[in-house]
C-alpha positions in Angstrom: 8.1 -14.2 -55.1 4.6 -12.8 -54.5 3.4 -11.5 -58.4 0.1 -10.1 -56.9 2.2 -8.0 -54.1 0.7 -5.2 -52.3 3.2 -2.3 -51.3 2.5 0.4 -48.2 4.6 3.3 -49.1 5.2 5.8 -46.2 7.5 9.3 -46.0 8.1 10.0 -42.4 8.9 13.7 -43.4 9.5 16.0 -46.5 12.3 17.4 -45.2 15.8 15.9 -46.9 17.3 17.7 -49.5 20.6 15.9 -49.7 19.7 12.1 -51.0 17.5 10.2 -53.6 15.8 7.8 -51.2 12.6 9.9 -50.1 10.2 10.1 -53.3 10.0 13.6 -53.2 13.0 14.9 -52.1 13.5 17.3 -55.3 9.7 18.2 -55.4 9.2 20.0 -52.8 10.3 22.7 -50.4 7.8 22.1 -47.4 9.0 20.9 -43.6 5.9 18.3 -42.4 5.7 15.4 -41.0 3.6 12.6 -40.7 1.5 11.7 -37.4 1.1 8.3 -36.0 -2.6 9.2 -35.8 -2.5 9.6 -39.4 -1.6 5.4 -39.5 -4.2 4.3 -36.9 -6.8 5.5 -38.8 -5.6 4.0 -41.9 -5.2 0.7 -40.0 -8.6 1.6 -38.8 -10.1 1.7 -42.4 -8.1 -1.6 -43.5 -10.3 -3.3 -41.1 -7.4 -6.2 -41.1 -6.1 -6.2 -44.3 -2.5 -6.5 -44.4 0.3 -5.7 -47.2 2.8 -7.8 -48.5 5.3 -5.1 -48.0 5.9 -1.8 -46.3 8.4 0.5 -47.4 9.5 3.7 -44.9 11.2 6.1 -46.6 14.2 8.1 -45.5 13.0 9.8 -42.2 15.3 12.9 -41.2 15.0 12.2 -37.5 15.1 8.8 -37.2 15.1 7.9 -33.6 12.3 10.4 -32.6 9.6 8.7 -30.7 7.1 9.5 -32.8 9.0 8.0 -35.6 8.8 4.7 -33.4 5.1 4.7 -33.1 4.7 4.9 -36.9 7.1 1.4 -36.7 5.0 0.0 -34.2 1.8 0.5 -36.4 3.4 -0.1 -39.5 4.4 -4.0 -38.6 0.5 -4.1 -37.9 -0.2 -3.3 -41.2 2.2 -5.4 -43.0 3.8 -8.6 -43.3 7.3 -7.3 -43.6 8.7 -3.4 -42.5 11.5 -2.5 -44.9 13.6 0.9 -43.7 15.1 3.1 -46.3 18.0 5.5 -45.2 20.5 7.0 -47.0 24.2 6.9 -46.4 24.4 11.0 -45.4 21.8 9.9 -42.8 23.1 7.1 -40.7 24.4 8.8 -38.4 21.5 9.9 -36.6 20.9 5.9 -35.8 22.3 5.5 -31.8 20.1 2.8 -31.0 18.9 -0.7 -31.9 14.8 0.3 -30.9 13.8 1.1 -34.5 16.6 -1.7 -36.3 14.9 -3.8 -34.1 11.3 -3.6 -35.4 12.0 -3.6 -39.1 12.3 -6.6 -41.2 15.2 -5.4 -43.6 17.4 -2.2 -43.3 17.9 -0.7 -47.1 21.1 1.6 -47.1 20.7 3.6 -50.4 23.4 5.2 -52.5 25.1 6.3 -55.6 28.3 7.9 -54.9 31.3 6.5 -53.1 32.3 10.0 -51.1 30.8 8.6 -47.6 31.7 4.5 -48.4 33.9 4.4 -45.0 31.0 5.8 -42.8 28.7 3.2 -44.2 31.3 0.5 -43.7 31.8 1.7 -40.0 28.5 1.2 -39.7 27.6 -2.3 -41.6 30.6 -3.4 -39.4 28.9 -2.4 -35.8 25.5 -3.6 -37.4 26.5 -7.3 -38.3 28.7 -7.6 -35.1 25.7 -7.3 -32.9 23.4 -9.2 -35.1 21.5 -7.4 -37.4 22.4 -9.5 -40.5 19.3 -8.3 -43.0 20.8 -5.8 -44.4 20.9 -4.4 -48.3 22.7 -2.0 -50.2 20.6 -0.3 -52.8 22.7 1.3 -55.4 20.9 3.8 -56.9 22.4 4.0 -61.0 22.9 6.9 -63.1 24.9 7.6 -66.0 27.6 9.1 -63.5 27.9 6.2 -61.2 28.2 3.0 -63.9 31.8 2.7 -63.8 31.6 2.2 -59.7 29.2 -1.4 -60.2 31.9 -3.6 -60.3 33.6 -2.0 -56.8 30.2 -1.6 -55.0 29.5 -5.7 -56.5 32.7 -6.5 -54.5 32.1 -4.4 -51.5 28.6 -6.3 -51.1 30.5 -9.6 -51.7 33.4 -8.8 -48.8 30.0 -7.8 -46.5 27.9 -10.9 -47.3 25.5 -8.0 -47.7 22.4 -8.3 -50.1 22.8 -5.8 -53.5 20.3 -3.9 -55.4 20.6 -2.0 -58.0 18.0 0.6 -59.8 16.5 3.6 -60.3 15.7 6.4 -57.8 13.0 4.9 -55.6 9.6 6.2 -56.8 12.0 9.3 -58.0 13.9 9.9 -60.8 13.7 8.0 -64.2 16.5 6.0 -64.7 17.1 6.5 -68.7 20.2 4.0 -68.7 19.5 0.2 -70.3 20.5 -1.3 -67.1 20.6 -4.1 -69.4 23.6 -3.7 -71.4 25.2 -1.8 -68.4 25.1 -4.9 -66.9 26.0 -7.2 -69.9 29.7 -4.9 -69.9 30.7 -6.1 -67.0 29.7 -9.8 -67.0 26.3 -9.7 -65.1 24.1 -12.5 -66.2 20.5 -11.5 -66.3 17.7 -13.7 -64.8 13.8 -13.7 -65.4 11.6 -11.9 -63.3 10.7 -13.3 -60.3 8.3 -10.7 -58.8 7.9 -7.9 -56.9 10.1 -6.1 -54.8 9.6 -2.4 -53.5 6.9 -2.2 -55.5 9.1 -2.6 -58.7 9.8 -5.2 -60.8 12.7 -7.2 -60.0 15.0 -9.9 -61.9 17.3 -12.1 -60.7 20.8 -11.6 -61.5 24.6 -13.4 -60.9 27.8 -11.7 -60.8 30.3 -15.1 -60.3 28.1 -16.6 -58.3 27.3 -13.6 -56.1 23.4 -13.3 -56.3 22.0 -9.6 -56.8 18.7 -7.9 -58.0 17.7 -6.0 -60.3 14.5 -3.5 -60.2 13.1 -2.1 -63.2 10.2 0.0 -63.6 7.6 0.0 -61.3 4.6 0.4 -63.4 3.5 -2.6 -66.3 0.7 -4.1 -68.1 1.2 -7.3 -66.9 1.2 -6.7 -63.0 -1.3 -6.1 -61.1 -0.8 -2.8 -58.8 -1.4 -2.8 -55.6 0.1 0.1 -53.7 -1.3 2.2 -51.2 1.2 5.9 -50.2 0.5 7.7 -47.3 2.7 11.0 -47.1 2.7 14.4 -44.7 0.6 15.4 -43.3 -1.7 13.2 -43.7 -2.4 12.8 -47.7 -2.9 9.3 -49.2 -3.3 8.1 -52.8 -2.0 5.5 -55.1 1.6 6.1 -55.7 4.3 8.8 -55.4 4.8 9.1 -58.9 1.5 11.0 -59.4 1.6 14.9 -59.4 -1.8 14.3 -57.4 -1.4 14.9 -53.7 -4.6 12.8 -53.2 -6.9 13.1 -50.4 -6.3 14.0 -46.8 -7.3 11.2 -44.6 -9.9 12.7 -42.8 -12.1 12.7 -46.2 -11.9 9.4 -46.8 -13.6 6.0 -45.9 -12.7 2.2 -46.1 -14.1 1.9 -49.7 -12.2 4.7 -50.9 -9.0 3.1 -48.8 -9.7 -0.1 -51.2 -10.6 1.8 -54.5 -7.3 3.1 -54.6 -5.8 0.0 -53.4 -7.0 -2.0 -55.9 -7.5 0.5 -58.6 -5.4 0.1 -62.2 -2.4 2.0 -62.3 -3.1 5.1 -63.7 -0.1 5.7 -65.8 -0.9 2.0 -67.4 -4.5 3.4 -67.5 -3.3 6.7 -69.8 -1.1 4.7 -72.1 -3.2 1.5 -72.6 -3.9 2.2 -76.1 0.3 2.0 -76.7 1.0 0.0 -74.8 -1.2 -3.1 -76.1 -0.2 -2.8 -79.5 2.9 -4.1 -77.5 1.2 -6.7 -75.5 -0.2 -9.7 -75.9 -4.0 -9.9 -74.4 -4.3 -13.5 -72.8 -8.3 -14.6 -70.9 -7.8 -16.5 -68.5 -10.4 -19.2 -67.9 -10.6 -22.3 -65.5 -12.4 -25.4 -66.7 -13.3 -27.7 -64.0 -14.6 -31.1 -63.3 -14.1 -30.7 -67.5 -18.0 -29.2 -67.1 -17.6 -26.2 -65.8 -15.6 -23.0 -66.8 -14.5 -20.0 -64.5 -14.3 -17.0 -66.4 -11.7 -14.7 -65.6 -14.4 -12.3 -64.2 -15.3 -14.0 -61.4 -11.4 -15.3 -60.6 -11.0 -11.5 -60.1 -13.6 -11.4 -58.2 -12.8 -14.4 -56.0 -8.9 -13.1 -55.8 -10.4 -9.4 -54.6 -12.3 -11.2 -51.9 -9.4 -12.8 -50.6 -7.8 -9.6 -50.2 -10.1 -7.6 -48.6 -12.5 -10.1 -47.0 -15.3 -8.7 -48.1 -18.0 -9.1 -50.9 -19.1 -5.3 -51.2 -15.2 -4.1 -51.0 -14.3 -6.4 -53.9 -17.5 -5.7 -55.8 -16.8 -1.9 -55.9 -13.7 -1.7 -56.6 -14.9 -4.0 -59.2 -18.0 -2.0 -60.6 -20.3 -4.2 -59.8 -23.4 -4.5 -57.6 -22.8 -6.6 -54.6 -25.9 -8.4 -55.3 -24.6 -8.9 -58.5 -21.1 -10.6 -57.3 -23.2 -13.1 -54.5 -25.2 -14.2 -57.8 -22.1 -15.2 -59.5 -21.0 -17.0 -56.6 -23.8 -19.2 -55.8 -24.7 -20.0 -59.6 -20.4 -21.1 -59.5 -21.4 -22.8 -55.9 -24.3 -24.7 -57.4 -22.0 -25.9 -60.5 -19.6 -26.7 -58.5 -21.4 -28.6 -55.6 -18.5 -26.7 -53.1 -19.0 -23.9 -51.2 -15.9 -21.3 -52.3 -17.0 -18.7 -49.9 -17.5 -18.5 -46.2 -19.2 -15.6 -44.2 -17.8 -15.2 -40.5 -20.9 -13.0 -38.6 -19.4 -10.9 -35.6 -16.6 -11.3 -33.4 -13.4 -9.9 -32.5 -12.8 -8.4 -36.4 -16.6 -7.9 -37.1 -16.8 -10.9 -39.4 -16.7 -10.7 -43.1 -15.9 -13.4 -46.4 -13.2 -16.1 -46.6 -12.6 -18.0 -49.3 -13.2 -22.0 -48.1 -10.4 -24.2 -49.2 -11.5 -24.8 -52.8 -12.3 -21.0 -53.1 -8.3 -20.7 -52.5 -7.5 -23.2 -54.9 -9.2 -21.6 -57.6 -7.3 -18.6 -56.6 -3.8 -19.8 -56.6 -4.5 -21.4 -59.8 -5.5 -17.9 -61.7 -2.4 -16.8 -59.4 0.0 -19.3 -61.0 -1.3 -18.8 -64.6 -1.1 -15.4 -64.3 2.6 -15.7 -62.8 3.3 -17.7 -66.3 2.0 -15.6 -68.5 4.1 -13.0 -66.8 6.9 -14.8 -67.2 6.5 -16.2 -71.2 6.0 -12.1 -72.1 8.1 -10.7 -70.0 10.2 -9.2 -72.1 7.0 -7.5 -74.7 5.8 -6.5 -71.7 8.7 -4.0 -70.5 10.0 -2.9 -73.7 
């Protein structure tokens, strides 16, 4: 699992009222919805870039066609399309177009009231098919006692089980932990991202399941990008910020807030590191030469957005600044790391050469350790 993942969050609308799967379904009293024009330009801005992950949130009309054009654009702008509906919700699905054109299908809920709708539905679902399909369970202190029946519903399926907070909603004051301890979970290490959140490994029997924690941590780096109606887009749903409307903003900004620190890690640094381990990562090569951690970033922001002026402002620095560091590596090394493609179908811009992307998976993998040896300082 990807540690450096980068998440596209989208709301459709901001118009349910009656589930926990759209981030601000218990923010807001407002009927808008979001325009496929709003995505082109975003993919228009990205110049390429793609995420790791998209997530759609809980549209209320789900087989409007303009709901399919915001499918159709989101699968350009991501790797994988993950759909989040809620049980109350599936029946307005009478066609295969839109299950068609998404990667996973995420059924969320936390009571048991509408279990033989969503059963009815699985059942029609895997008969024709469609086999990726998860059950997200969304935990409160009023549901806890359901987990072992929902673990054994999933199980009959063969259906994939998560279970966490609200998504991008709700805190989730529970320790999920002990919760799951009661009833003979065993808890696995962290293995990534999912959703955005963090997300561990876990084994009822031998039934596999997953479980997300909170999506925002010292030790990650957050990359998340949310684009909700009309046409607002900022960093992540969990800010009170509505952010900018996307007609005042340009690629840079786009990749600012991409790449930009989480701002909740951001407010509580000062806490949070008496928590935390600091670890510099440096990369000695050749034994003569070290990579500071500096320039890693640098190089790993460049792979990203495939560009040296992108990465060196979201950086802070002067591009002229980041080509110096590249050609005094360069000379050291006696490899090129970079390449610049000059025109063409995508306008050009910076690769990392082979040996650029080995430094890169390095500082990737190292990272990915560290994660793993402080995982649990990190979260508490």
């Amino acid at each position: 699992m990807n540690y450096n993942k980068s998440t596209l969050i989208i709301e459709p609308t901001i118009t349910c009222s009656e589930c926990r799967c759209c981030p601000r379904a218990y923010r807001e009293d407002v009927n808008a919805s979001l325009s496929p024009l709003v995505l082109s330009k975003i993919k228009e801005l990205l110049g390429g870039y793609k995420f790791n992950e998209a997530i759609i949130t809980c549209p209320q009309n789900v087989n409007e066609e303009r709901f399919q054009e915001i499918v159709n654009i989101v699968n350009d702008l991501a790797e994988k399309t993950i759909l989040f509906i809620s049980t109350s919700t599936l029946r307005n699905i009478h066609t295969r177009l839109i299950l068609d054109k998404v990667d996973e299908l995420v059924i969320t809920s936390c009571t048991l009231t509408s279990s033989a709708l969503q059963d009815k539905f699985i059942e029609v679902l895997q008969s024709s098919g469609f086999e990726n399909i998860s059950l997200y369970w969304i935990i409160n202190a009023l549901n806890v006692n359901y987990l072992v029946t929902i673990i054994d519903y999933c199980m009959k399926r063969q259906i994939k089980l998560r279970i966490g907070p609200s998504i991008y909603g709700e805190a989730c004051n529970l320790d999920v932990e002990k919760v799951m301890e009661n009833i003979n979970v065993r808890i696995g290490c962290i293995f990534g991202i999912l959703y955005g959140y963090i997300a561990r490994r876990a084994y009822y029997d031998n039934f596999p399941l997953t479980i997300l924690t909170k999506p925002c941590n010292l030790g990650y780096s957050c990359r998340k990008l949310y684009i909700r109606p009309p046409g607002f887009v900022s960093k992540c749903p969990l800010l009170e910020s509505k952010g900018k409307y996307i007609d005042e903003v340009a690629s840079i900004d786009i990749t600012k807030i991409i790449f930009s620190e989480c701002p909740f890690i951001g407010n509580n640094r000062e806490r949070l590191l008496k928590l935390t381990p600091k670890v510099a990562i440096e990369v000695l090569v050749n034994n003569n030469t070290i990579v500071d951690e500096k320039t890693l970033e640098l190089l790993e922001i460049i792979d990203y957005t495939k560009s040296i002026r992108s990465a060196s402002l979201v950086l802070g620095i002067h591009p002229s600044t980041a080509v110096k560091k590249i050609k005094e590596l360069e000379a050291k090394l006696g490899v090129r790391i970079v390449r610049t493609r000059r025109g063409g179908v995508d306008r050009g811009g910076t690769e990392l050469t082979s040996e650029g992307k080995k430094l890169v998976n390095l500082y990737r993998r190292i990272k990915k350790s560290i994660i793993e040896a402080t995982s649990t300082g990190l979260t508490e």
